[in-house]
C-alpha positions as a Markdown table, in Angstrom:
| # | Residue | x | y | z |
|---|---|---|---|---|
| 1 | Unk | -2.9 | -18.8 | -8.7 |
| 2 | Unk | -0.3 | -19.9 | -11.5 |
| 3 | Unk | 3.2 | -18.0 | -11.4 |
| 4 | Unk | 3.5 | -15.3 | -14.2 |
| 5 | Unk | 6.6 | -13.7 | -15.6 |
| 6 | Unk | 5.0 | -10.3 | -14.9 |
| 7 | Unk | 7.4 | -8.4 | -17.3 |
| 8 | Unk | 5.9 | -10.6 | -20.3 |
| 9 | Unk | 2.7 | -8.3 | -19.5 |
| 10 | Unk | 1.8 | -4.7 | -20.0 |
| 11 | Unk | 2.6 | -2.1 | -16.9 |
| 12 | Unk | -1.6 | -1.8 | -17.1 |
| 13 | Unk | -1.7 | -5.4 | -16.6 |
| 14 | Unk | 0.7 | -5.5 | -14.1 |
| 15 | Unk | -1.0 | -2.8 | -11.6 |
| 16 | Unk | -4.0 | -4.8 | -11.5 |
| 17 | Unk | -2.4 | -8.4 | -11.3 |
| 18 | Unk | 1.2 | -8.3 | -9.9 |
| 19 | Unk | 1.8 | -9.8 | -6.6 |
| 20 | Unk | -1.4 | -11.2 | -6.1 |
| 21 | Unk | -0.9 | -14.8 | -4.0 |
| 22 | Unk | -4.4 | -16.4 | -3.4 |
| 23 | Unk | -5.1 | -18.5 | -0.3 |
| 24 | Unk | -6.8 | -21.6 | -0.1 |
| 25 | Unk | -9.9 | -19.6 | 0.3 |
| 26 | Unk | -9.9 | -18.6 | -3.4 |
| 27 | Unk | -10.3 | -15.2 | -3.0 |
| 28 | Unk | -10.6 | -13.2 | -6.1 |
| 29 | Unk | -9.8 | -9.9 | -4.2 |
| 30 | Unk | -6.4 | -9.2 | -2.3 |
| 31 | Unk | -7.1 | -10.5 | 1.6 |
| 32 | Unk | -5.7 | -8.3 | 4.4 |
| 33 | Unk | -3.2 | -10.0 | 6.9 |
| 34 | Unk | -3.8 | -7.8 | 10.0 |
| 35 | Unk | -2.0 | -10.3 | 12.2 |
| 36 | Unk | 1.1 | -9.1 | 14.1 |
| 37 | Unk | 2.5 | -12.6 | 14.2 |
| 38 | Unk | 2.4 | -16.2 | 12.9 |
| 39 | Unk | 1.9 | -19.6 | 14.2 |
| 40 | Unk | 4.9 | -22.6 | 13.6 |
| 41 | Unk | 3.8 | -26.0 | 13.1 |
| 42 | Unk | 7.3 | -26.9 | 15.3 |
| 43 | Unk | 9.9 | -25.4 | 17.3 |
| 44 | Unk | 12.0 | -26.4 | 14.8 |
| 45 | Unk | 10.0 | -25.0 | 11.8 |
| 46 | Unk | 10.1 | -21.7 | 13.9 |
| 47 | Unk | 13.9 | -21.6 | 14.6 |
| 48 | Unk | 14.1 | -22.2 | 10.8 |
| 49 | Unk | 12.1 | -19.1 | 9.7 |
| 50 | Unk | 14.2 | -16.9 | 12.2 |
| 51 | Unk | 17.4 | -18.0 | 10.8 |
| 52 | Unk | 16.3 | -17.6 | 7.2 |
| 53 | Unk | 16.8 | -21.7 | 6.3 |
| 54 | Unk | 13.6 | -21.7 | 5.2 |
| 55 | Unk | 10.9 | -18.8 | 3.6 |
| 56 | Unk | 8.0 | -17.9 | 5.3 |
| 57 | Unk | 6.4 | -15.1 | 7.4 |
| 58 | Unk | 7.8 | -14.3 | 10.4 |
| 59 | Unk | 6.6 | -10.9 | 12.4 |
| 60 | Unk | 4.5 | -8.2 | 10.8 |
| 61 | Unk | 7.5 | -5.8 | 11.2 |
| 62 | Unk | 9.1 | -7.4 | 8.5 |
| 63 | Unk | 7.3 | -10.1 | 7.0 |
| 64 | Unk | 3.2 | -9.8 | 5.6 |
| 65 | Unk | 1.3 | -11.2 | 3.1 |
| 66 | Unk | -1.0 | -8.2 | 1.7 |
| 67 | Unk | 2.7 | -5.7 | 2.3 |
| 68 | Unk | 4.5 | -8.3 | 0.3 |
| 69 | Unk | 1.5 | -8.6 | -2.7 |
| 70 | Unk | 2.3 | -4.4 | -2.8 |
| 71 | Unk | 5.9 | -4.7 | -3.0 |
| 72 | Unk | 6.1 | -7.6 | -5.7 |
| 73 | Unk | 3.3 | -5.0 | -7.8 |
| 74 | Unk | 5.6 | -2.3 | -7.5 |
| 75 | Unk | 8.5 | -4.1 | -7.9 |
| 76 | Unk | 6.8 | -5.5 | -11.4 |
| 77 | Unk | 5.9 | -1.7 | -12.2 |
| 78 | Unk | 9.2 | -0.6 | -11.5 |
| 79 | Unk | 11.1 | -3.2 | -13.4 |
| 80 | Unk | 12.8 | -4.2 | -10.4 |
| 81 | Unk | 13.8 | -7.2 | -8.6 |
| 82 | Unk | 12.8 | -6.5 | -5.1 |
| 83 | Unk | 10.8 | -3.8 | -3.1 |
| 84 | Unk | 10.5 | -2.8 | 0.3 |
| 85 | Unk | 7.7 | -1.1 | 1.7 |
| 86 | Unk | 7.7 | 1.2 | 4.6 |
| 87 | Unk | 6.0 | 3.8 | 6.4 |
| 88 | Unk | 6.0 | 6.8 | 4.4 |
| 89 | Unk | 7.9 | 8.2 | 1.9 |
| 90 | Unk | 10.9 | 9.7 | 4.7 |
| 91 | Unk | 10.9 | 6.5 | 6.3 |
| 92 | Unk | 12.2 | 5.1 | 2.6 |
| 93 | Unk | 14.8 | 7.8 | 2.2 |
| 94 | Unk | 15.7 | 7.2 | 6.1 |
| 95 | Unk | 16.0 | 3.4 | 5.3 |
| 96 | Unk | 18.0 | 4.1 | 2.3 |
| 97 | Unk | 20.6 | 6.2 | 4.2 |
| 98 | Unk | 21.0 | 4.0 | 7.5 |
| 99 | Unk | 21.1 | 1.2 | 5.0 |
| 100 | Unk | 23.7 | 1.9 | 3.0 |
| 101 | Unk | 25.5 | 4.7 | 4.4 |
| 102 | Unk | 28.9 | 4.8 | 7.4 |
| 103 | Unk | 30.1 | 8.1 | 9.3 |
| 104 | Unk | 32.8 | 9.5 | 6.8 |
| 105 | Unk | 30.4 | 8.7 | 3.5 |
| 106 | Unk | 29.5 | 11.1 | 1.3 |
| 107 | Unk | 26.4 | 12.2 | -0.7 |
| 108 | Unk | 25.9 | 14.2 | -3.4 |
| 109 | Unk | 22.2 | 15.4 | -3.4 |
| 110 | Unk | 19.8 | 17.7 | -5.7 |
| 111 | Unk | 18.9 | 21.0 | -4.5 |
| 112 | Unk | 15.6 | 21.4 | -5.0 |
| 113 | Unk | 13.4 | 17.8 | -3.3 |
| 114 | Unk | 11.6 | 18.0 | -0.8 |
| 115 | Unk | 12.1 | 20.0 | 2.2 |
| 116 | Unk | 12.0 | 17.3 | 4.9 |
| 117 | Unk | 14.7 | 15.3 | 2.3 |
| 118 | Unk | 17.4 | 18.5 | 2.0 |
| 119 | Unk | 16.7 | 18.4 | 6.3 |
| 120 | Unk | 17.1 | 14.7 | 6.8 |
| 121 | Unk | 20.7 | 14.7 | 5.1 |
| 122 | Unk | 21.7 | 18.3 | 6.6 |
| 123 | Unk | 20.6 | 17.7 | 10.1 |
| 124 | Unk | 20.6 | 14.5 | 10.6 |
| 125 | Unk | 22.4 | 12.3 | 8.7 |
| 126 | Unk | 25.2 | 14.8 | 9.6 |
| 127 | Unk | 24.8 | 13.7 | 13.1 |
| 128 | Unk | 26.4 | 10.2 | 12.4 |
| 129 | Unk | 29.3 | 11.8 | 10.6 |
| 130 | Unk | 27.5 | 11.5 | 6.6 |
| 131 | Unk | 28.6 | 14.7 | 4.9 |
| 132 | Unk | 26.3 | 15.9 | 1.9 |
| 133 | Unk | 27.0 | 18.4 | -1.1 |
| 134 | Unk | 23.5 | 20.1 | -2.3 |
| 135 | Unk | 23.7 | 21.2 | -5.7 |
| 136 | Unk | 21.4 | 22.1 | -8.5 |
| 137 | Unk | 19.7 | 19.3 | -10.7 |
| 138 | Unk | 20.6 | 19.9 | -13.8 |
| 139 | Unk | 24.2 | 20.9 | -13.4 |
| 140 | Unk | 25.8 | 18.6 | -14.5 |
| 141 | Unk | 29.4 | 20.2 | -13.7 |
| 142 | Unk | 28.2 | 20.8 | -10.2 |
| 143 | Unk | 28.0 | 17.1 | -9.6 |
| 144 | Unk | 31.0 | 16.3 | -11.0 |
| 145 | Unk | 32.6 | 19.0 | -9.1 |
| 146 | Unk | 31.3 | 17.6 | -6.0 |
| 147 | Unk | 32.0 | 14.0 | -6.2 |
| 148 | Unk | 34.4 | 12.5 | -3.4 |
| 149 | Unk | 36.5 | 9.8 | -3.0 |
| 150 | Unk | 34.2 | 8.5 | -0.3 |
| 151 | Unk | 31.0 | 9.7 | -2.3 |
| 152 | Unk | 28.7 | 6.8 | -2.0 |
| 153 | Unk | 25.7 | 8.0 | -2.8 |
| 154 | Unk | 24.1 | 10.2 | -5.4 |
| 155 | Unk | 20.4 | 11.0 | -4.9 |
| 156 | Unk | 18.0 | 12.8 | -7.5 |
| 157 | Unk | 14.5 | 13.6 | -7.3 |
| 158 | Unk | 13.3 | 14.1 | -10.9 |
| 159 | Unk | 10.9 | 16.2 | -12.0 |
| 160 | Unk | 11.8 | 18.1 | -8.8 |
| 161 | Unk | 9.4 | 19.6 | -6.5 |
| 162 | Unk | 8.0 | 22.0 | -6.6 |
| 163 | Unk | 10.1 | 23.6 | -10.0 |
| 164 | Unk | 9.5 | 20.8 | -12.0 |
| 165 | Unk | 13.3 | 20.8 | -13.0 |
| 166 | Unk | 14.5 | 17.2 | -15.0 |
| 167 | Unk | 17.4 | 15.7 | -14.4 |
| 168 | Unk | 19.5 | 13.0 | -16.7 |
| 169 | Unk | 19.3 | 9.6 | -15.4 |
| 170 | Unk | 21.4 | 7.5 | -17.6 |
| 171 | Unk | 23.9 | 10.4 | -17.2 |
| 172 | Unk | 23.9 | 10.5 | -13.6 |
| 173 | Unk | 23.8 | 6.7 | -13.3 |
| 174 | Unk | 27.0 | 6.5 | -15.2 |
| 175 | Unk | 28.6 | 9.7 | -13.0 |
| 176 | Unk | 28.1 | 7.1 | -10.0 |
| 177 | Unk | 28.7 | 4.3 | -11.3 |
| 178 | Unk | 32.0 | 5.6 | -12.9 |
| 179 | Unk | 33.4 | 6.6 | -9.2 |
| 180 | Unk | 32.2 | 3.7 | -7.3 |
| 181 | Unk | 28.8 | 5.3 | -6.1 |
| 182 | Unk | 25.2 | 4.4 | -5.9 |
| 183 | Unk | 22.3 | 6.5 | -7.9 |
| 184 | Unk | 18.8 | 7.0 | -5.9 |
| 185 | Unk | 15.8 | 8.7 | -8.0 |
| 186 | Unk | 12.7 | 9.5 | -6.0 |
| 187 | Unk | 10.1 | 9.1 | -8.6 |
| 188 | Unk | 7.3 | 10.5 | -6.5 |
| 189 | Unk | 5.7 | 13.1 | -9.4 |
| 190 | Unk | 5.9 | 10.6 | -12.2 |
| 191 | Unk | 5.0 | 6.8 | -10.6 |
| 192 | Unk | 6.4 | 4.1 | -13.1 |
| 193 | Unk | 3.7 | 4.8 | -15.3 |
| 194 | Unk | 5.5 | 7.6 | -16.7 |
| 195 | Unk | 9.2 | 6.8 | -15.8 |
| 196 | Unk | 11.2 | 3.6 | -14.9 |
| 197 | Unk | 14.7 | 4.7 | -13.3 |
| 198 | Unk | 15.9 | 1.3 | -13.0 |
| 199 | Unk | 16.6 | 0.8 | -16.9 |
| 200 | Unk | 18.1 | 4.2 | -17.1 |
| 201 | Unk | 20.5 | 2.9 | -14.9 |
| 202 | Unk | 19.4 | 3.8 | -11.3 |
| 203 | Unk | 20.6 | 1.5 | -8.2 |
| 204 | Unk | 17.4 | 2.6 | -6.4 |
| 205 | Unk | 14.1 | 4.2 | -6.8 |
| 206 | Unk | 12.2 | 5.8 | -3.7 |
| 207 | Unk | 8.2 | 6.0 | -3.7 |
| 208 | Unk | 6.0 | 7.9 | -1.1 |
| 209 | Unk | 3.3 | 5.5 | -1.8 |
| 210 | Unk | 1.1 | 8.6 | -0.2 |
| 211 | Unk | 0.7 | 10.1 | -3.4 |
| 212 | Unk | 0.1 | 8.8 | -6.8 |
| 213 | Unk | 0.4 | 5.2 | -6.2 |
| 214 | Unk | -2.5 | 5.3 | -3.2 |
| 215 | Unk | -4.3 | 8.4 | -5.6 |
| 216 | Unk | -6.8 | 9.3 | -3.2 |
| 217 | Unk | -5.1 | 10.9 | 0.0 |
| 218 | Unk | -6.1 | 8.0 | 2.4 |
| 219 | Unk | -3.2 | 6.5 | 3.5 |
| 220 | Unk | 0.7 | 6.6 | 4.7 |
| 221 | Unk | 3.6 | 4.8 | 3.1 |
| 222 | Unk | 6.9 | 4.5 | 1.3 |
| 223 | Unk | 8.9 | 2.2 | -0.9 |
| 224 | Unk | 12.4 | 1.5 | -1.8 |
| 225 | Unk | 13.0 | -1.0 | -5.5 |
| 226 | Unk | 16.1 | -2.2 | -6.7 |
| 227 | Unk | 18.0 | -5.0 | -6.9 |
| 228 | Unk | 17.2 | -8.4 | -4.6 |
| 229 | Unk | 21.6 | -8.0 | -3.8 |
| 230 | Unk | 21.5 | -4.3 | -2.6 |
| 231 | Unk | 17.7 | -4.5 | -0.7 |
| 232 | Unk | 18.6 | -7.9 | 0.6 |
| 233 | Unk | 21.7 | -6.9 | 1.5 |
| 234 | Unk | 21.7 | -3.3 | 3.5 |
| 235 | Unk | 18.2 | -2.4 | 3.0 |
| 236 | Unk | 15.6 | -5.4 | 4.4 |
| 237 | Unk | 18.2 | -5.5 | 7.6 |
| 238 | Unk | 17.5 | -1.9 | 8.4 |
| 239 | Unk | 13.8 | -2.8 | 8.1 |
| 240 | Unk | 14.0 | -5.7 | 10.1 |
| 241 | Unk | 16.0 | -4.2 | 13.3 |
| 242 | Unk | 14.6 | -0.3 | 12.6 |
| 243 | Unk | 11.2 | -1.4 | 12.0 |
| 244 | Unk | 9.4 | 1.5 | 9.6 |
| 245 | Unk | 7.1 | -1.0 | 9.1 |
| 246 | Unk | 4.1 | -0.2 | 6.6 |
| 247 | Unk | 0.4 | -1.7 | 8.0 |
| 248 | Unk | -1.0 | -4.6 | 5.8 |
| 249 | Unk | -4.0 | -1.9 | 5.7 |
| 250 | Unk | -2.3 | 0.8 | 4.1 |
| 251 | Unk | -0.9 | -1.7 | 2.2 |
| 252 | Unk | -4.3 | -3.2 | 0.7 |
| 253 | Unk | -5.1 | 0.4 | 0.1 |
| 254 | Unk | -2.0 | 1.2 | -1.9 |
| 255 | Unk | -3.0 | -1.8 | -3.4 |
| 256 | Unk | -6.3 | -1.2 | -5.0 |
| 257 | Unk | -4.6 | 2.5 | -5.4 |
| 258 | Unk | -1.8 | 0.5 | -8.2 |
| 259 | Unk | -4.9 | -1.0 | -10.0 |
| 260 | Unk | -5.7 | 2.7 | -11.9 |
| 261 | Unk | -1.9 | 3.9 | -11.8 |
| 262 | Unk | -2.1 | 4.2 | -15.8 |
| 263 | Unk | -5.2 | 5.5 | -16.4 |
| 264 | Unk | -5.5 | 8.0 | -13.3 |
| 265 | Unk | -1.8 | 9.1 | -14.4 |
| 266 | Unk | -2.5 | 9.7 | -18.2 |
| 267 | Unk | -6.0 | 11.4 | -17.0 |
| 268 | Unk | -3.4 | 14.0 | -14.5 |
| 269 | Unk | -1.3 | 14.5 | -17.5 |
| 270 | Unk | -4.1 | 15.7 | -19.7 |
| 271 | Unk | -5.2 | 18.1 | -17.3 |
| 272 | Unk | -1.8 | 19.2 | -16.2 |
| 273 | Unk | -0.8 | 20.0 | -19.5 |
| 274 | Unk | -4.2 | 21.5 | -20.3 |
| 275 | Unk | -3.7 | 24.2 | -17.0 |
| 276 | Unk | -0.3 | 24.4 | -17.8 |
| 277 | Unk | -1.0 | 26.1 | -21.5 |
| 278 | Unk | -3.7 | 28.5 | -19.4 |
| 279 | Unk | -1.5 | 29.9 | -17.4 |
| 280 | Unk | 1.3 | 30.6 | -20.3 |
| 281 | Unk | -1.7 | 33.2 | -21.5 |
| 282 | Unk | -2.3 | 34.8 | -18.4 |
| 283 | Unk | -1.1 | 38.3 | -18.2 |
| 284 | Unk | -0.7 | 38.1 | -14.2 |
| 285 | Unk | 1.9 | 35.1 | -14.2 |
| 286 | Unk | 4.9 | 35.3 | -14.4 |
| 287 | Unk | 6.2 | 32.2 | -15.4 |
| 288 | Unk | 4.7 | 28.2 | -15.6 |
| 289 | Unk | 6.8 | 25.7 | -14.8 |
| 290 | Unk | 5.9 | 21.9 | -16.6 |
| 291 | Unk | 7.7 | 19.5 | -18.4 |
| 292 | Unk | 5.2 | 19.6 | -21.2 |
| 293 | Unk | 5.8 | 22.9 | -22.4 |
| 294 | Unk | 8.0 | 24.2 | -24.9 |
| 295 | Unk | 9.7 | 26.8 | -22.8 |
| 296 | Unk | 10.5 | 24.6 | -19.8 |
| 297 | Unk | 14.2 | 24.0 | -20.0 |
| 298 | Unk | 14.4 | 20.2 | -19.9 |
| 299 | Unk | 11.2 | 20.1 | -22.7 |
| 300 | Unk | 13.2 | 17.8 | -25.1 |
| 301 | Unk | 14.7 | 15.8 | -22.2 |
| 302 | Unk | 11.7 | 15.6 | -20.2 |
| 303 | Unk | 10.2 | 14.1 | -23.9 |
| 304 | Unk | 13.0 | 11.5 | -24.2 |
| 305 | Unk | 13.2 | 9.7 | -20.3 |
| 306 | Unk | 9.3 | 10.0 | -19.7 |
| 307 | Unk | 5.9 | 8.6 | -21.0 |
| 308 | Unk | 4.5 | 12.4 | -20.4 |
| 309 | Unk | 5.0 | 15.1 | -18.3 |
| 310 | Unk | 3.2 | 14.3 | -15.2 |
| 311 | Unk | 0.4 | 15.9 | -13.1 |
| 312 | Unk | 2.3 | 18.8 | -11.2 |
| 313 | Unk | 2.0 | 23.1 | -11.9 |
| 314 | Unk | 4.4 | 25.7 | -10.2 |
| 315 | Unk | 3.9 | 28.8 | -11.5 |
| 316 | Unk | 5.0 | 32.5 | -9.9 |
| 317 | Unk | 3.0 | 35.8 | -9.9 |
| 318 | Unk | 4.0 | 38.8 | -9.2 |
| 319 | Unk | 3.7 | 40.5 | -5.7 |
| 320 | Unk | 5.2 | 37.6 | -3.6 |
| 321 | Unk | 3.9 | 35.8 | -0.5 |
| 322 | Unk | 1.2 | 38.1 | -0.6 |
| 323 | Unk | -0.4 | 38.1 | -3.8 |
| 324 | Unk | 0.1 | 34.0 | -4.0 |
| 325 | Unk | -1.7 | 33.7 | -0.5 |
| 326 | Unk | -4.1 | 35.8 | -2.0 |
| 327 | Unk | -4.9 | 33.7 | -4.7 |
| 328 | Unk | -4.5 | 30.4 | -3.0 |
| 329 | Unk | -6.9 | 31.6 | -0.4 |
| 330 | Unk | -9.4 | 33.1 | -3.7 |
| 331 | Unk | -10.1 | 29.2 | -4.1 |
| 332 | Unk | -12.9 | 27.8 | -3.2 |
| 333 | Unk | -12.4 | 24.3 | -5.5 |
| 334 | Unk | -9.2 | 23.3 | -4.8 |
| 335 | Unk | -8.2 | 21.8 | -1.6 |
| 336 | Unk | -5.4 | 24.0 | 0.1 |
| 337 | Unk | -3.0 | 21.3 | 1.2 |
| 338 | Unk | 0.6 | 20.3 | 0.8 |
| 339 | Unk | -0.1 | 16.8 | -0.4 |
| 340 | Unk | -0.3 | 15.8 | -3.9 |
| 341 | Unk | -1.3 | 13.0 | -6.2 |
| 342 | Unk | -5.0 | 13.2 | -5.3 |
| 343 | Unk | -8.0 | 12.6 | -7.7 |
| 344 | Unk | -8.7 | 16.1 | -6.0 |
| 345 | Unk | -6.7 | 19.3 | -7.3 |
| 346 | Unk | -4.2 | 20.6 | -4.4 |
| 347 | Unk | -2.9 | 24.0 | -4.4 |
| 348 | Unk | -0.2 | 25.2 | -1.8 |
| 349 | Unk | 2.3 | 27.8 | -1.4 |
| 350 | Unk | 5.6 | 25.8 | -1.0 |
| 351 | Unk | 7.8 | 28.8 | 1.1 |
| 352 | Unk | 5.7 | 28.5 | 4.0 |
| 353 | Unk | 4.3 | 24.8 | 3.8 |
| 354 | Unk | 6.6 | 22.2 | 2.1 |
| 355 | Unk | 9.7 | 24.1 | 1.8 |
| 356 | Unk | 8.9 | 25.9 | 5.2 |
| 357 | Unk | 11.2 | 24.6 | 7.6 |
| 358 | Unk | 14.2 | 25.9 | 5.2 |
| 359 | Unk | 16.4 | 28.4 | 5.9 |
| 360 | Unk | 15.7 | 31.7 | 3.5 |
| 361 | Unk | 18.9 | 31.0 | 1.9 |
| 362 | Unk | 18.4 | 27.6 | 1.4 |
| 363 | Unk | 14.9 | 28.1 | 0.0 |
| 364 | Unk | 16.5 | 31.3 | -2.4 |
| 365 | Unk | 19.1 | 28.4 | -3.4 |
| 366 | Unk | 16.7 | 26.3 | -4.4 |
| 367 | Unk | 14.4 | 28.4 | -6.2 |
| 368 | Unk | 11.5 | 28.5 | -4.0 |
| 369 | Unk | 10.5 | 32.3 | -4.1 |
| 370 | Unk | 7.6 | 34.0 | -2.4 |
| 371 | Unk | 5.4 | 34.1 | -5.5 |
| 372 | Unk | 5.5 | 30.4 | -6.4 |
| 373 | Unk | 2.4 | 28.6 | -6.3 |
| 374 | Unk | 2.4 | 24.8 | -6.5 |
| 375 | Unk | -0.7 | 23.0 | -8.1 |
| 376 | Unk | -1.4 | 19.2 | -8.1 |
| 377 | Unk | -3.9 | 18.8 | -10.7 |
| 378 | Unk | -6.7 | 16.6 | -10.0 |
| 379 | Unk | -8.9 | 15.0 | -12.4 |
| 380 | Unk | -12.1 | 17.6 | -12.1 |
| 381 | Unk | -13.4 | 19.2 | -15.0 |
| 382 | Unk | -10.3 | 20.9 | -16.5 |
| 383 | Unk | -12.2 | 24.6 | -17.0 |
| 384 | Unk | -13.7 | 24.3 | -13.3 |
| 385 | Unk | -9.9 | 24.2 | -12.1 |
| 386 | Unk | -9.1 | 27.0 | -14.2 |
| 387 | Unk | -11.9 | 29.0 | -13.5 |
| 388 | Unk | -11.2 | 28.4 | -9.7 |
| 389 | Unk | -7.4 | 29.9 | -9.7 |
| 390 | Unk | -8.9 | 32.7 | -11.7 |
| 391 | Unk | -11.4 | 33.7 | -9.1 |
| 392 | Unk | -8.5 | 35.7 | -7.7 |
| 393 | Unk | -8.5 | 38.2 | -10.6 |
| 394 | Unk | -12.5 | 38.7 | -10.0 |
| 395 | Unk | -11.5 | 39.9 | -6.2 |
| 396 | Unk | -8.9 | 41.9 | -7.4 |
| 397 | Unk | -11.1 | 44.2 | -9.7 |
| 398 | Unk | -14.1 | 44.3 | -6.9 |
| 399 | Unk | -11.6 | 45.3 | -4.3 |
């Protein structure tokens, strides 16, 4: 297959080509490698490989054909030199930190991600003497208050989950930058259909490749992009001696997963923005978080840094954990499960599934009352979804 310059083309054109390497079988399709070694024509040829003289694969921990055709796609979509792929979207953020990070470090890192995120750097980074500062997203003077001399890393996730807060890249970026520090974005709710940290300025962007960029809830994996220096450097090292190594399966999945990232991600947005304008008129919520409307705090900045606003709903009713169990459990559409970026709506309560393991405090801290509902809006019939959350008010009257 003749080398492209992948960022002459379109991103569409990118998620269905990128990366692709065709074998002397002439395979039209992407191939899976599911081989956990490779043969050397020599000794010498093999004493080569292992000591980096020469390119080639290796081991499967580290080196494979169909994981490398994902992470030259991504790394395309991203607009970024070099990708590693790994086992889930933790292992990335794990990679990240053993990769870059010493005992006496310190990070700066946005309240509100992802519960098992806030726990890896408060529990467990901690353990090996990193220190990390929590503060809200969109603070600006809170991150500027908590910057070190030995900060090193900043990490956003933006829009956050499950608020949907947005924070400023390119303002960020230049916070780090200015005081010797890296900037990490998880772009998990937007995909790089909708939002490209690196040219905002971002050292690194993390992926759970779980979510949008499979878009069907099949398979496991992560991704870190950035620079070849900084992923050659601390990050493909890690990988190499830690070994969160993604399958070539998972891979191939994630694979044919890139090849509708535009059009599955505009078709989320539509919907999304469609719910999102439904619940805004119903009398029983209390308030809709999403980038696309006018009354979400970040509306204009959310307008400027992405494409659209993405595919996830949090909204609050009153009554707490019980009236948004009652709802969620009114359902009968919508799968009730804490993963997101299917074709299939998911609805979950984030206190007690993603956001469960916090502390009360730290889940108060970070916004996450008892009456917020999180939505991940699939691409069924938009009135179906809608009808489906509503069921709840139809019990409510017959009870």
């Amino acid at each position: 297959m003749t080398e492209l310059n992948w960022s002459e083309f379109h991103p569409d054109t990118q998620a269905v080509r990128a990366g692709q390497h065709r074998t002397l079988e002439g395979e039209h399709a992407e191939p899976i490698f599911p081989t956990s070694s490779y043969v050397f024509a020599s000794a010498a040829e093999a004493a080569a490989r292992f000591s980096g003289q020469i390119p080639g694969n290796i081991y499967s921990r580290f080196t494979n054909p169909t994981v490398r055709n994902f992470e030259e796609r991504l790394a395309a979509l991203e607009g970024g030199e070099r990708c590693i792929a790994v086992a889930s979207g933790m292992a990335a953020i794990a990679s990240l930190a053993f990769g870059l990070l010493k005992a006496g470090d310190h990070v700066v890192c946005s309240r509100g991600v992802f519960g098992n995120t806030l726990l890896l750097f408060q529990n467990y980074l901690a353990k090996f003497g990193v220190d990390t500062t929590f503060v809200d997203l969109t603070e600006t003077s809170a991150w500027e208050t908590a910057i070190r001399p030995n900060t090193r890393l900043l990490f956003a996730e933006t829009p956050s989950n499950p608020l949907t807060e947005i924070a400023d890249i390119r303002w960020l970026a230049d916070l780090a930058h200015g005081h010797g520090a890296w900037l990490a974005v998880d772009n998990c709710f937007c995909t790089p259909a909708l939002q490209r940290p690196l040219e905002l300025g971002a050292d690194f962007v993390i992926h759970s490749a779980t979510k949008y960029l499979d878009g069907q809830g099949r398979c496991v994996g992560g991704a870190i992009v950035g620079s070849q220096e900084l992923l050659e450097k601390h990050i493909y090292p890690f990988l190499r001696t830690g070994g969160p190594t993604m399958s070539p399966f998972n891979a191939w999945v994630f694979l044919k997963g890139l090849e509708t990232l535009g059009i599955r991600m505009r078709a989320h947005c539509e919907n999304a923005q469609a719910l999102a304008e439904w619940l805004e008129q119903q009398e029983w919520v209390a308030r809709v978080n999403y980038p696309g409307l006018p009354s979400h705090p970040q509306y204009d900045l959310a307008r400027h840094q992405q494409r659209a606003a993405g595919g996830i709903v949090s909204f609050e009713v009153e009554g707490g954990r019980a009236a948004a169990w009652r709802l969620i459990d009114s359902t009968r559409l919508l799968s009730i499960t804490a993963n997101l970026g299917d074709v299939k709506t998911t609805i979950t309560h984030p206190a007690t599934t993603t956001h469960g393991r916090l502390t009360e405090a730290d889940r108060e801290a970070a916004g996450i009352r008892e009456g917020l509902i999180r939505v991940a809006v699939g691409l069924e019939y938009i009135e179906d979804i809608e009808n489906d959350i509503a069921r709840w008010v139809e019990h409510a009257a017959a009870s």
